[in-house]
mmCIF file as gemmi writes it, N, C-alpha and C atoms, coordinates in Angstrom:
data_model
loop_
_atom_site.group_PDB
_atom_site.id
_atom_site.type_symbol
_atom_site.label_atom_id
_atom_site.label_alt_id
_atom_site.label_comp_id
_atom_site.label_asym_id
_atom_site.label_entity_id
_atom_site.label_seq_id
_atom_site.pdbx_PDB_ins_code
_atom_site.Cartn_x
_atom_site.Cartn_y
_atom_site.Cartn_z
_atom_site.occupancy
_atom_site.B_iso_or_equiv
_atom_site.pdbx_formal_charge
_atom_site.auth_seq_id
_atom_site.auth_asym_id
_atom_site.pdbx_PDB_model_num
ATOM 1 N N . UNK Axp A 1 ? -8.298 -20.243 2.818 1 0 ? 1 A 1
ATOM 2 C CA . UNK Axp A 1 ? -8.474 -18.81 2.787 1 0 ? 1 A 1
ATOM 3 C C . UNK Axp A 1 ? -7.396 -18.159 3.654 1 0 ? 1 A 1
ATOM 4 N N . UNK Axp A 2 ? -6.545 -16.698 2.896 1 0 ? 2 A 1
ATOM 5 C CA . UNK Axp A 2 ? -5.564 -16.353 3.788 1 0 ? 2 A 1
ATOM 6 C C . UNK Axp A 2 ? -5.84 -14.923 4.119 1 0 ? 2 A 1
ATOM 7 N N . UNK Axp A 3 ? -5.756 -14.927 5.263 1 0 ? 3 A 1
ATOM 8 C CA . UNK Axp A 3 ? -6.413 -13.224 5.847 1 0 ? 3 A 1
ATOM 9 C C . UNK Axp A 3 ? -5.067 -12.893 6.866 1 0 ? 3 A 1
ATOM 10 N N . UNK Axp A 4 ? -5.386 -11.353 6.805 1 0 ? 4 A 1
ATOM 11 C CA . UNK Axp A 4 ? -4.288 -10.649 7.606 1 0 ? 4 A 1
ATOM 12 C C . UNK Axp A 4 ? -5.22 -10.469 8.824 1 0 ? 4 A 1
ATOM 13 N N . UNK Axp A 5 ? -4.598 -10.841 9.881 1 0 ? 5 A 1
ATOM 14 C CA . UNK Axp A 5 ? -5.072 -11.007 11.319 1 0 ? 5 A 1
ATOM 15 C C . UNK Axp A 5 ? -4.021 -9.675 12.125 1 0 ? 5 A 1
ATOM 16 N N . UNK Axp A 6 ? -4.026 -8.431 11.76 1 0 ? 6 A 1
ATOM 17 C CA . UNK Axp A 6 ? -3.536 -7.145 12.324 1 0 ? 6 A 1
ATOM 18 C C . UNK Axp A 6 ? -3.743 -7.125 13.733 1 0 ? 6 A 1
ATOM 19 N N . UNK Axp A 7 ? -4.926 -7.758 14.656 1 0 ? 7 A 1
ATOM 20 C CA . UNK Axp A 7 ? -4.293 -8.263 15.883 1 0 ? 7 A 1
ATOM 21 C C . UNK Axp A 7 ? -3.784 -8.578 16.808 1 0 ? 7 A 1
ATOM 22 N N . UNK Axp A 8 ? -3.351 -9.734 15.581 1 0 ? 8 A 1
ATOM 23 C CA . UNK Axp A 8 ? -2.547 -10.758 16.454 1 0 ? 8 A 1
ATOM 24 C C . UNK Axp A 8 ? -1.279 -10.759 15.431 1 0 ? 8 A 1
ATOM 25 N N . UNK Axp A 9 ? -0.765 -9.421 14.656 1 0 ? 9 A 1
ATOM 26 C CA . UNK Axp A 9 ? 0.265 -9.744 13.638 1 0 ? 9 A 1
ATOM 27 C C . UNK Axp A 9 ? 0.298 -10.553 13.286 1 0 ? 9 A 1
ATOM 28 N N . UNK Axp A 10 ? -0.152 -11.28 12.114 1 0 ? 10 A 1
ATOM 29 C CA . UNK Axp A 10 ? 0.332 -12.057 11.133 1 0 ? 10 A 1
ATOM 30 C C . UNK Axp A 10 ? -0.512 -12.291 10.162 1 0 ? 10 A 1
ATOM 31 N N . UNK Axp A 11 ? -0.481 -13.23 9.484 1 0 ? 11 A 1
ATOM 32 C CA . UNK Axp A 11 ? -0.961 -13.381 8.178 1 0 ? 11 A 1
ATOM 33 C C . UNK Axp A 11 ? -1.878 -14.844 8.272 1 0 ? 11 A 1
ATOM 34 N N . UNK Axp A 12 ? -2.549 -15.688 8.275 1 0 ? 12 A 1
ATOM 35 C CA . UNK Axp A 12 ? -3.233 -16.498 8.777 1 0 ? 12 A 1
ATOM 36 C C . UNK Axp A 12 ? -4.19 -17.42 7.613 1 0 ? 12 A 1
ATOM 37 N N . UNK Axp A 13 ? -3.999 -18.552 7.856 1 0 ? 13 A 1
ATOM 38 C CA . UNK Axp A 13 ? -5.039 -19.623 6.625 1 0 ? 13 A 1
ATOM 39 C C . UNK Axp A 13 ? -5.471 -20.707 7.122 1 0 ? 13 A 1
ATOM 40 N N . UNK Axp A 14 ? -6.791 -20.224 7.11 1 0 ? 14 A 1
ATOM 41 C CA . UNK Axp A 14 ? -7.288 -21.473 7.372 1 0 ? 14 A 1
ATOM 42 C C . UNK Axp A 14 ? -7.969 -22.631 6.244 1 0 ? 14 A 1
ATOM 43 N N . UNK Axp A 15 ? -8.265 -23.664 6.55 1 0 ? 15 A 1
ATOM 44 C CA . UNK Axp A 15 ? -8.837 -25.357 6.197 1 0 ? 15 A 1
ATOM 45 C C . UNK Axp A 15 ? -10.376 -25.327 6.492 1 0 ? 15 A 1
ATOM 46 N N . UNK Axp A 16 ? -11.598 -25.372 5.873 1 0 ? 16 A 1
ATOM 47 C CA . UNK Axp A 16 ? -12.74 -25.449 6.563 1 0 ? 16 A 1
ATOM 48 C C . UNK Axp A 16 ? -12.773 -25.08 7.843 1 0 ? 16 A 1
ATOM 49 N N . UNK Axp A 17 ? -12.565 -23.937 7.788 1 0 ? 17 A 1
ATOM 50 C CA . UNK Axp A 17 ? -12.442 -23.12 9.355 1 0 ? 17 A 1
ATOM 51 C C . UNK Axp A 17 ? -11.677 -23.303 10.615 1 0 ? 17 A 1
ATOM 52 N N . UNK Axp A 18 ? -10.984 -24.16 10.045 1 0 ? 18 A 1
ATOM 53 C CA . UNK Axp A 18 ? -9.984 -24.145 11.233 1 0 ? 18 A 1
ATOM 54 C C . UNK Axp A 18 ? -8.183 -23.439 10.662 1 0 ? 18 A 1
ATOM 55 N N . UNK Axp A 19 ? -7.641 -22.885 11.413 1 0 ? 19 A 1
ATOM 56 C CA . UNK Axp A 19 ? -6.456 -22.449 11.527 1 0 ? 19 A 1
ATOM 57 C C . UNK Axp A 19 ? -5.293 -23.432 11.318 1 0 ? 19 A 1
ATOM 58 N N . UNK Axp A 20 ? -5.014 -23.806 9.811 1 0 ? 20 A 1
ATOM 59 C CA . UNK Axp A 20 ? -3.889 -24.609 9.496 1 0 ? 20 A 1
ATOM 60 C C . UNK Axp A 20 ? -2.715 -23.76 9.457 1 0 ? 20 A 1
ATOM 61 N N . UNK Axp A 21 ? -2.695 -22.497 9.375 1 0 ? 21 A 1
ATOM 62 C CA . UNK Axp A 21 ? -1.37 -21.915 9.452 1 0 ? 21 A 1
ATOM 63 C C . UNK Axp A 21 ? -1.065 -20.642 9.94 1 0 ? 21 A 1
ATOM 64 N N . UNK Axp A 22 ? 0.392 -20.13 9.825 1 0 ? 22 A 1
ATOM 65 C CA . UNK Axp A 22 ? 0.066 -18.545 10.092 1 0 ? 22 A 1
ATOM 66 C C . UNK Axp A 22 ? 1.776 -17.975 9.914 1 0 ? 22 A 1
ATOM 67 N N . UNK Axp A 23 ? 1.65 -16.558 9.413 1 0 ? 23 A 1
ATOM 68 C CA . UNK Axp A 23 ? 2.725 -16.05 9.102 1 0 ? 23 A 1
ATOM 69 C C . UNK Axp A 23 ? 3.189 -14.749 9.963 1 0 ? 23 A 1
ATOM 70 N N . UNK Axp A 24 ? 3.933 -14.811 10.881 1 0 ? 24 A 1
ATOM 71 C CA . UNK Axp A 24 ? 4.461 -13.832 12.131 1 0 ? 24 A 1
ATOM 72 C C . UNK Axp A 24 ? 4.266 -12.693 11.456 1 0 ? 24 A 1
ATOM 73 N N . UNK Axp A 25 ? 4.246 -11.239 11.491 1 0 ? 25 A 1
ATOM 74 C CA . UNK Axp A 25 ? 5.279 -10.429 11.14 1 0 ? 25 A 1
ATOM 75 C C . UNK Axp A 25 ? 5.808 -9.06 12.478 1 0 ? 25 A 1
ATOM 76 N N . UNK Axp A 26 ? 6.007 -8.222 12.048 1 0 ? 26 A 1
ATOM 77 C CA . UNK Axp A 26 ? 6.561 -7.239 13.092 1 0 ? 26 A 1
ATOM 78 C C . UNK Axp A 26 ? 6.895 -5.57 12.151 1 0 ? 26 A 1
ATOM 79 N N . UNK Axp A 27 ? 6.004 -4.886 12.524 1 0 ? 27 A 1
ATOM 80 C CA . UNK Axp A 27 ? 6.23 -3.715 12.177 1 0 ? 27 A 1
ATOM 81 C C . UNK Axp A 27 ? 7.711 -3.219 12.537 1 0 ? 27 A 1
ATOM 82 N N . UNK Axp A 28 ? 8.632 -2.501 11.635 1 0 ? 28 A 1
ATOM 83 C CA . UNK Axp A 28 ? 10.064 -2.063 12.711 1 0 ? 28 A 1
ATOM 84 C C . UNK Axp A 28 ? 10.183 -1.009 11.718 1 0 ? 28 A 1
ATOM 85 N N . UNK Axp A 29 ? 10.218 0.395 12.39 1 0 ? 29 A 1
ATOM 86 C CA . UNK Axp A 29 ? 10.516 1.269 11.633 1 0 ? 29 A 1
ATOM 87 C C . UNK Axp A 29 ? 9.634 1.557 10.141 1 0 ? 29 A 1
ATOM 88 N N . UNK Axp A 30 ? 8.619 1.412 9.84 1 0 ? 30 A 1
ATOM 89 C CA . UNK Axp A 30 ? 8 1.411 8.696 1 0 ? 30 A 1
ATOM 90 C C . UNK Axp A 30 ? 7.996 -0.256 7.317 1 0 ? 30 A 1
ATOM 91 N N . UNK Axp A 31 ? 8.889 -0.437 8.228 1 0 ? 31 A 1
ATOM 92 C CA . UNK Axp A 31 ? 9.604 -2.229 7.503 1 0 ? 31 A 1
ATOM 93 C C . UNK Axp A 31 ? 8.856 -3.104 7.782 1 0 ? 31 A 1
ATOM 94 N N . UNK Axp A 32 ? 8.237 -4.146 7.006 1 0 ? 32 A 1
ATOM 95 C CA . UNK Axp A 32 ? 7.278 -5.168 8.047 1 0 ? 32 A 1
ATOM 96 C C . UNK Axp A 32 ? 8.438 -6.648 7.892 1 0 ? 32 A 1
ATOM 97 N N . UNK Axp A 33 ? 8.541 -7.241 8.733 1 0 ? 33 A 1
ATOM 98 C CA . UNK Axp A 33 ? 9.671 -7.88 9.087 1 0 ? 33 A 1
ATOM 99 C C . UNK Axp A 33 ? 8.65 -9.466 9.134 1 0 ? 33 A 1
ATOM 100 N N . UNK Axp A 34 ? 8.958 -10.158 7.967 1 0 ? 34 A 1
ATOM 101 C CA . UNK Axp A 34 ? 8.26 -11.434 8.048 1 0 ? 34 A 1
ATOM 102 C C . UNK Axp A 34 ? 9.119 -12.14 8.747 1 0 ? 34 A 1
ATOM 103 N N . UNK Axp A 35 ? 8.514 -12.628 10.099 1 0 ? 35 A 1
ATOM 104 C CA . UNK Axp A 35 ? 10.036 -13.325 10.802 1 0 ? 35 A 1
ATOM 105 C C . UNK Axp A 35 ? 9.23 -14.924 10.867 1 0 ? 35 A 1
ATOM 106 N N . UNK Axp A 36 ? 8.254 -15.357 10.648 1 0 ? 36 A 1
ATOM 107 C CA . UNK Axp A 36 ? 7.946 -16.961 11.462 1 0 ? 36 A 1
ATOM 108 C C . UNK Axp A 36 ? 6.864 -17.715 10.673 1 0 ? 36 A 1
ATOM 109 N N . UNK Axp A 37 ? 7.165 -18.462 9.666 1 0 ? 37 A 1
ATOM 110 C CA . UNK Axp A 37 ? 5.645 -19.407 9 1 0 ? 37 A 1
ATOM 111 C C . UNK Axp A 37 ? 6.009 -20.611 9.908 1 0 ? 37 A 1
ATOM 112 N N . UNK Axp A 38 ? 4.788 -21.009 10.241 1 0 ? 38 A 1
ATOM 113 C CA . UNK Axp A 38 ? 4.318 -22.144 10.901 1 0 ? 38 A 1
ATOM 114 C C . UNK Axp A 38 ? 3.262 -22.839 9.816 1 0 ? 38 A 1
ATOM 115 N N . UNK Axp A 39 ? 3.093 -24.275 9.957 1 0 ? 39 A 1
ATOM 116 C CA . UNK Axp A 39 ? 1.647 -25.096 8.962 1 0 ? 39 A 1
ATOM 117 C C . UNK Axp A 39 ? 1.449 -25.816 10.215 1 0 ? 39 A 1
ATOM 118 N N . UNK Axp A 40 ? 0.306 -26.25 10.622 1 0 ? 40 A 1
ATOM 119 C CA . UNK Axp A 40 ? 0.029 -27.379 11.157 1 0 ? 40 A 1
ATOM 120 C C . UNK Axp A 40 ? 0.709 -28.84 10.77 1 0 ? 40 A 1
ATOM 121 N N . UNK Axp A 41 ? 0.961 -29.49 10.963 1 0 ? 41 A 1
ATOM 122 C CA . UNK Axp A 41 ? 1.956 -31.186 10.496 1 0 ? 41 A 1
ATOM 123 C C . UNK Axp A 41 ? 0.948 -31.61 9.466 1 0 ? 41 A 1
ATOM 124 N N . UNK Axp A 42 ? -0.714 -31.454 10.092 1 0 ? 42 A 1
ATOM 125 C CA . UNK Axp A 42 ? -1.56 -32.77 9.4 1 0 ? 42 A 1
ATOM 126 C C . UNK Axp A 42 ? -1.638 -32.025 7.742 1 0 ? 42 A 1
ATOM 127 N N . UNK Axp A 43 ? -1.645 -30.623 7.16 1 0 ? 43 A 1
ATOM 128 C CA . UNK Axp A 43 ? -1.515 -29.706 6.092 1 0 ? 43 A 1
ATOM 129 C C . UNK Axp A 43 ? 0.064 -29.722 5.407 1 0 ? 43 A 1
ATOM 130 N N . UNK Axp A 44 ? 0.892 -30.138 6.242 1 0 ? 44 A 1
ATOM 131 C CA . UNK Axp A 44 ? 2.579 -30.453 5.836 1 0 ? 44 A 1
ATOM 132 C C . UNK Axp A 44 ? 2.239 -30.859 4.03 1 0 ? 44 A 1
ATOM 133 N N . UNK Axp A 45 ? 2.958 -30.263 3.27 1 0 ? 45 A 1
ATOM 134 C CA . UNK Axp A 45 ? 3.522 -30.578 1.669 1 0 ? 45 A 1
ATOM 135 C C . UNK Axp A 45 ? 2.252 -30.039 1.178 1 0 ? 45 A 1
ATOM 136 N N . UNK Axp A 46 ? 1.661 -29.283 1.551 1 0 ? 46 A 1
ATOM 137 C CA . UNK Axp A 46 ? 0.103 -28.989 0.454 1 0 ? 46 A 1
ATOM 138 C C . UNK Axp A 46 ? -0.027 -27.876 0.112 1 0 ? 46 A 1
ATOM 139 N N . UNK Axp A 47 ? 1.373 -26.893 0.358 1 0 ? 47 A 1
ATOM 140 C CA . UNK Axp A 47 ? 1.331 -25.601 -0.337 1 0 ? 47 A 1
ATOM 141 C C . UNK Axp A 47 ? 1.088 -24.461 0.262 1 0 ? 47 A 1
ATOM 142 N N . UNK Axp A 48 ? 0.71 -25.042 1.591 1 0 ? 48 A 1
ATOM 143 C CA . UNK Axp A 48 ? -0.054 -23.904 2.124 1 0 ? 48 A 1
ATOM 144 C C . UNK Axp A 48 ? 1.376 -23.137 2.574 1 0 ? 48 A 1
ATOM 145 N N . UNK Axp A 49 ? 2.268 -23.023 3.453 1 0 ? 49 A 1
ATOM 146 C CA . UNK Axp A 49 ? 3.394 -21.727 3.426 1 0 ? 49 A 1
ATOM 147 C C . UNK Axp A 49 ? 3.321 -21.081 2.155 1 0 ? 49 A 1
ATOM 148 N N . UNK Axp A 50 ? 3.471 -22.032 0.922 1 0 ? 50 A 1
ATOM 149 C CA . UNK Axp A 50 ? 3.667 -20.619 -0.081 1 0 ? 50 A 1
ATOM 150 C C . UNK Axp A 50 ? 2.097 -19.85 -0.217 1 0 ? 50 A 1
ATOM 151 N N . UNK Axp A 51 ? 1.376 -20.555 -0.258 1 0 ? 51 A 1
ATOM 152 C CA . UNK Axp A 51 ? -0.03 -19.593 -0.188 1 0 ? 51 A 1
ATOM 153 C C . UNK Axp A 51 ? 0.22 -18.224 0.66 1 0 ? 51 A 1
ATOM 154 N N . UNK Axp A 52 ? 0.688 -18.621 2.006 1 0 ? 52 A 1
ATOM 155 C CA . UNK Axp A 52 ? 0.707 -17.5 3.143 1 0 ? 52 A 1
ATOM 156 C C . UNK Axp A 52 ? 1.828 -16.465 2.505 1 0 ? 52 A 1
ATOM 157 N N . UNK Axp A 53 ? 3.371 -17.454 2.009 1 0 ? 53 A 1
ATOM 158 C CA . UNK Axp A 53 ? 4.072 -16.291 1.497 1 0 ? 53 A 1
ATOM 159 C C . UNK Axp A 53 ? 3.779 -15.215 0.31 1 0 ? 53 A 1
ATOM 160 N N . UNK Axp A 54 ? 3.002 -16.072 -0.223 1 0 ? 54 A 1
ATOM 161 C CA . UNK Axp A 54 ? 2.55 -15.37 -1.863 1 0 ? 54 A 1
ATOM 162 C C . UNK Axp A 54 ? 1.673 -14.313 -1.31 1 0 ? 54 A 1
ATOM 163 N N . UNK Axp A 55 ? 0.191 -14.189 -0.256 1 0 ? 55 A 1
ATOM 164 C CA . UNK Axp A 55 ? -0.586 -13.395 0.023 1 0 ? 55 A 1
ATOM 165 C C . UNK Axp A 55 ? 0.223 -11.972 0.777 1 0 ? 55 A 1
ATOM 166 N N . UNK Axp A 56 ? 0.792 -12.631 1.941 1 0 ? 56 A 1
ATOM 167 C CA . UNK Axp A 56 ? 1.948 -11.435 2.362 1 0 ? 56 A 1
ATOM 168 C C . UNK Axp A 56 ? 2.545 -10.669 1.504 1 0 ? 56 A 1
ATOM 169 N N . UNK Axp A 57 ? 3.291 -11.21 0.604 1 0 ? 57 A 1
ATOM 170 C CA . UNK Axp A 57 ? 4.251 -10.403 -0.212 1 0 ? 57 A 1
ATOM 171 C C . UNK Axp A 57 ? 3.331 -9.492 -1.264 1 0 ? 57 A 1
ATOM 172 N N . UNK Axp A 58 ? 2.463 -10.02 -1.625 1 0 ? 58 A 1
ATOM 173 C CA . UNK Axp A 58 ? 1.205 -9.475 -2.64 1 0 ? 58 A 1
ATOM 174 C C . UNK Axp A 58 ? 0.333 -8.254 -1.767 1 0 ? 58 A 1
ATOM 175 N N . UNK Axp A 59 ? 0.871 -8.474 -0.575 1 0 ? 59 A 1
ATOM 176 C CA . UNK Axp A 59 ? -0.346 -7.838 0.526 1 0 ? 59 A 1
ATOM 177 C C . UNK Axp A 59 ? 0.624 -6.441 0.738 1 0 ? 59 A 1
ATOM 178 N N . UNK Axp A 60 ? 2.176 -6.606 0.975 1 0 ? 60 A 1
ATOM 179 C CA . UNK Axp A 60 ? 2.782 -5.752 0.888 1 0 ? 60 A 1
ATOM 180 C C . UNK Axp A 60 ? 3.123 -5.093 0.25 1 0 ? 60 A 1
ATOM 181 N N . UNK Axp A 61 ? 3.133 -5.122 -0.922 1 0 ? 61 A 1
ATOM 182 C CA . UNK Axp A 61 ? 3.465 -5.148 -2.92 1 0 ? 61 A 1
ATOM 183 C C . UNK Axp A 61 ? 1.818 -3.866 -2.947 1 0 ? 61 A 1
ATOM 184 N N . UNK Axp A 62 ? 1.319 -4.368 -2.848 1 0 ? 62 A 1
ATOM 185 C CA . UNK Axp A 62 ? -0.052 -3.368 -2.975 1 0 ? 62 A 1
ATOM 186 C C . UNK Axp A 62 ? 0.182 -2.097 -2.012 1 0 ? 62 A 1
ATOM 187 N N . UNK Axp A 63 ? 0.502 -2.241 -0.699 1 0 ? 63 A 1
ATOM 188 C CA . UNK Axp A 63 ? 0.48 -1.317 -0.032 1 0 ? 63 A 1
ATOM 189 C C . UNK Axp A 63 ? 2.07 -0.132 -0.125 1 0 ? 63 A 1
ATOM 190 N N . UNK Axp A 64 ? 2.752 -0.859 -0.992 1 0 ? 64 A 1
ATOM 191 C CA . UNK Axp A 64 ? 4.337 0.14 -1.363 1 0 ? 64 A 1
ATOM 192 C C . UNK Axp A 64 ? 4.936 0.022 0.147 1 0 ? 64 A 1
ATOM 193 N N . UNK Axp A 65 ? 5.125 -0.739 0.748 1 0 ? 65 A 1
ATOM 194 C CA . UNK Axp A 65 ? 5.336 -1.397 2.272 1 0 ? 65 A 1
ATOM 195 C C . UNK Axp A 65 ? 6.939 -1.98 1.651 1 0 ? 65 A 1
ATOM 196 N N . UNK Axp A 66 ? 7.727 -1.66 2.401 1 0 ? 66 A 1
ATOM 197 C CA . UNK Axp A 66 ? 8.917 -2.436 2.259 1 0 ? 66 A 1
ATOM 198 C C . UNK Axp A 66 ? 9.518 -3.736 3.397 1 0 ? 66 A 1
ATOM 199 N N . UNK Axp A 67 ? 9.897 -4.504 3.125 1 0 ? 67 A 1
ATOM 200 C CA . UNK Axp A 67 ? 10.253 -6.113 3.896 1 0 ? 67 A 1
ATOM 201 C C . UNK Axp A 67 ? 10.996 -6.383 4.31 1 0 ? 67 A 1
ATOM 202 N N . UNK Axp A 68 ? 11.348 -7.297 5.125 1 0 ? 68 A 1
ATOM 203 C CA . UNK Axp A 68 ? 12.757 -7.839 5.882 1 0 ? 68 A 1
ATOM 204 C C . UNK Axp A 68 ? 12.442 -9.254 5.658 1 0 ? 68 A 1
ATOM 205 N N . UNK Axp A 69 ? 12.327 -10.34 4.915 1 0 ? 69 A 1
ATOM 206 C CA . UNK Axp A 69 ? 12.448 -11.664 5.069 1 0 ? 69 A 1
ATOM 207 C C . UNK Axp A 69 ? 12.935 -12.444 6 1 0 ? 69 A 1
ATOM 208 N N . UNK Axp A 70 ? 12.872 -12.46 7.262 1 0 ? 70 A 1
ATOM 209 C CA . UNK Axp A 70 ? 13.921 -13.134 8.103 1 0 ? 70 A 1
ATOM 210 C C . UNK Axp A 70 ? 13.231 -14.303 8.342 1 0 ? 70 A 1
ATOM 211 N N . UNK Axp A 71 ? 12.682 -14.517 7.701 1 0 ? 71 A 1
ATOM 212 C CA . UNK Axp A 71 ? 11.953 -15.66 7.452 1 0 ? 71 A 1
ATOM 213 C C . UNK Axp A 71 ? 12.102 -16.664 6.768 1 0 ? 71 A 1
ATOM 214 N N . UNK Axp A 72 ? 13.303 -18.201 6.896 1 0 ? 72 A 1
ATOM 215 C CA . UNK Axp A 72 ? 13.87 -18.577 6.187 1 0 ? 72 A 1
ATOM 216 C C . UNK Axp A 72 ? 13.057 -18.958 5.074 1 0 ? 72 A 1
ATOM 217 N N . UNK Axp A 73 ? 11.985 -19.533 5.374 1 0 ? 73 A 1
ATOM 218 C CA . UNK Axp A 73 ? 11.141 -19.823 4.512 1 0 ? 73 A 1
ATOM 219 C C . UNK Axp A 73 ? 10.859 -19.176 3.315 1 0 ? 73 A 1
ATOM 220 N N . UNK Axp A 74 ? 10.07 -17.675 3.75 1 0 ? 74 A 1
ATOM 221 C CA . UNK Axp A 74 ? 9.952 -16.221 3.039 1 0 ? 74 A 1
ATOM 222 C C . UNK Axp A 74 ? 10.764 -15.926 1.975 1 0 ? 74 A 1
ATOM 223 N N . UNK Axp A 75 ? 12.387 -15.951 2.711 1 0 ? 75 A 1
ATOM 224 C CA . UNK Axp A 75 ? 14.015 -15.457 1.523 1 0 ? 75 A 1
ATOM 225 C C . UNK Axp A 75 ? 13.73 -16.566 0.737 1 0 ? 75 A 1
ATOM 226 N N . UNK Axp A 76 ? 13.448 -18.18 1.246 1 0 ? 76 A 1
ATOM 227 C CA . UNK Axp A 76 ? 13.382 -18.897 0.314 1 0 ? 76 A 1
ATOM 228 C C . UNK Axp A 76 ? 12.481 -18.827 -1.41 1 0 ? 76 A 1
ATOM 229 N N . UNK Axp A 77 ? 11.367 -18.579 -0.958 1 0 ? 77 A 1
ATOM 230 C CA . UNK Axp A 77 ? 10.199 -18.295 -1.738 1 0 ? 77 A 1
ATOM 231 C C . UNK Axp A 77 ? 10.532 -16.967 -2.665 1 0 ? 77 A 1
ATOM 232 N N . UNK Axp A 78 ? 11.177 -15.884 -2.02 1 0 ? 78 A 1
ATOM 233 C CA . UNK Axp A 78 ? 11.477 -15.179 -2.759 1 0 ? 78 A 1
ATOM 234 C C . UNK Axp A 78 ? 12.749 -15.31 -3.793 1 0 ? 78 A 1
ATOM 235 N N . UNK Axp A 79 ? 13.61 -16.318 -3.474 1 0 ? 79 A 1
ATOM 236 C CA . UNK Axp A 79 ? 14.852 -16.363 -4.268 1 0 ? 79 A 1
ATOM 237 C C . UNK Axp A 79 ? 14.125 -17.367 -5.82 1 0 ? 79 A 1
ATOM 238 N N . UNK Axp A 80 ? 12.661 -17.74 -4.798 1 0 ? 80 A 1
ATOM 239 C CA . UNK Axp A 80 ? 12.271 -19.015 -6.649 1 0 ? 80 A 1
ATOM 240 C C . UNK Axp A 80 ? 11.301 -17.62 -7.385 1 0 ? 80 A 1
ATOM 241 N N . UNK Axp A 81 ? 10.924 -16.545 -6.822 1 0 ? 81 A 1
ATOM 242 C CA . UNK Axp A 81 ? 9.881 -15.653 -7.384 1 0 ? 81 A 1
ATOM 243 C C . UNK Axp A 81 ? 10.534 -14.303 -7.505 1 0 ? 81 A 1
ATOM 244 N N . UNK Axp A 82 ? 11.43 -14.029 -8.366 1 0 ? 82 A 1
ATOM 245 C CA . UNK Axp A 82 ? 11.886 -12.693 -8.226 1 0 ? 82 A 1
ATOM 246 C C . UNK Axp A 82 ? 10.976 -11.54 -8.286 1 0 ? 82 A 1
ATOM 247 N N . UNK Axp A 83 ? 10.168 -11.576 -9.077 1 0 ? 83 A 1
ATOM 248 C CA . UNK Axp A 83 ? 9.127 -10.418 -8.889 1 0 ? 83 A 1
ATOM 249 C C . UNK Axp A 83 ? 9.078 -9.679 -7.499 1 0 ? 83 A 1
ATOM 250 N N . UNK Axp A 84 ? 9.259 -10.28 -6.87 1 0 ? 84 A 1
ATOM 251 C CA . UNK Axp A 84 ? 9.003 -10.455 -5.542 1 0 ? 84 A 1
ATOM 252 C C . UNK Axp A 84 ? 10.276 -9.433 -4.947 1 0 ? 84 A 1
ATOM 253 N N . UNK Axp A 85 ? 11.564 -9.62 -5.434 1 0 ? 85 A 1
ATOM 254 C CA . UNK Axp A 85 ? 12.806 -9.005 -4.797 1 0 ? 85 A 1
ATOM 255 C C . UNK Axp A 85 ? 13.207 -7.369 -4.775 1 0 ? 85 A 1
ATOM 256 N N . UNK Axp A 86 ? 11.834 -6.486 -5.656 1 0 ? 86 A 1
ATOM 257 C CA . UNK Axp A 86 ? 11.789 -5.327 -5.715 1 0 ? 86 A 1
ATOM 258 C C . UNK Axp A 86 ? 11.48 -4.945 -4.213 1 0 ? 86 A 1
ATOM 259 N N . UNK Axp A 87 ? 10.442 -5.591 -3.425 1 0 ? 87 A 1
ATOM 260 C CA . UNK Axp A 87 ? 9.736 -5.143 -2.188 1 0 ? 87 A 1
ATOM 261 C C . UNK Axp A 87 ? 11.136 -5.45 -1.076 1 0 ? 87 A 1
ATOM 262 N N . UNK Axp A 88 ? 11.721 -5.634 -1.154 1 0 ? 88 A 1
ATOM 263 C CA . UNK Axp A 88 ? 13.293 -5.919 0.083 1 0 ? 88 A 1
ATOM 264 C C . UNK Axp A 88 ? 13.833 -5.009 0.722 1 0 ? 88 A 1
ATOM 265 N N . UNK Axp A 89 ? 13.891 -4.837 1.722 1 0 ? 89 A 1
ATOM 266 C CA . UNK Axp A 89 ? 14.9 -3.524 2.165 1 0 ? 89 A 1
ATOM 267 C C . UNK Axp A 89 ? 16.225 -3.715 2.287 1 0 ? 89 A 1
């Protein structure tokens, strides 16, 4: 399950209740600036970053919110999902 944790900025998924991951971001100027995915090691190859990137970008996409990817990960995901490259600043 991936929830926005406003917070603690970021984007967040957990495993049977525990916290396997989480996606930084940073308000700047009206821009939300995805700067940091982290997975836990023992969740490593199971999809979960793109889960977090797909919910973010979908999360921002709804709200007409524009992005900064500095998130190598993030630019990555977005260069395989163009749909995705309208939301960019």
């Amino acid at each position: 399950m991936v929830t926005n944790n406003e917070a603690a900025s970021r984007y967040e998924i957990h495993v049977d209740g525990e916290l396997a991951g989480f996606l930084e971001y940073r308000n700047v100027g009206g821009v939300l600036a995805l700067v940091h995915t982290e997975v836990d090691d023992a969740y490593a190859g199971q999809g979960l970053g793109g889960k977090l990137a797909r919910f973010a970008l979908d999360d921002v996409k709804a709200r007409g919110v524009k992005i900064s990817p500095l998130c190598p990960f993030v630019a990555k995901y977005i260069d395989k999902h163009p749909e995705y490259r309208v939301t960019i600043r």
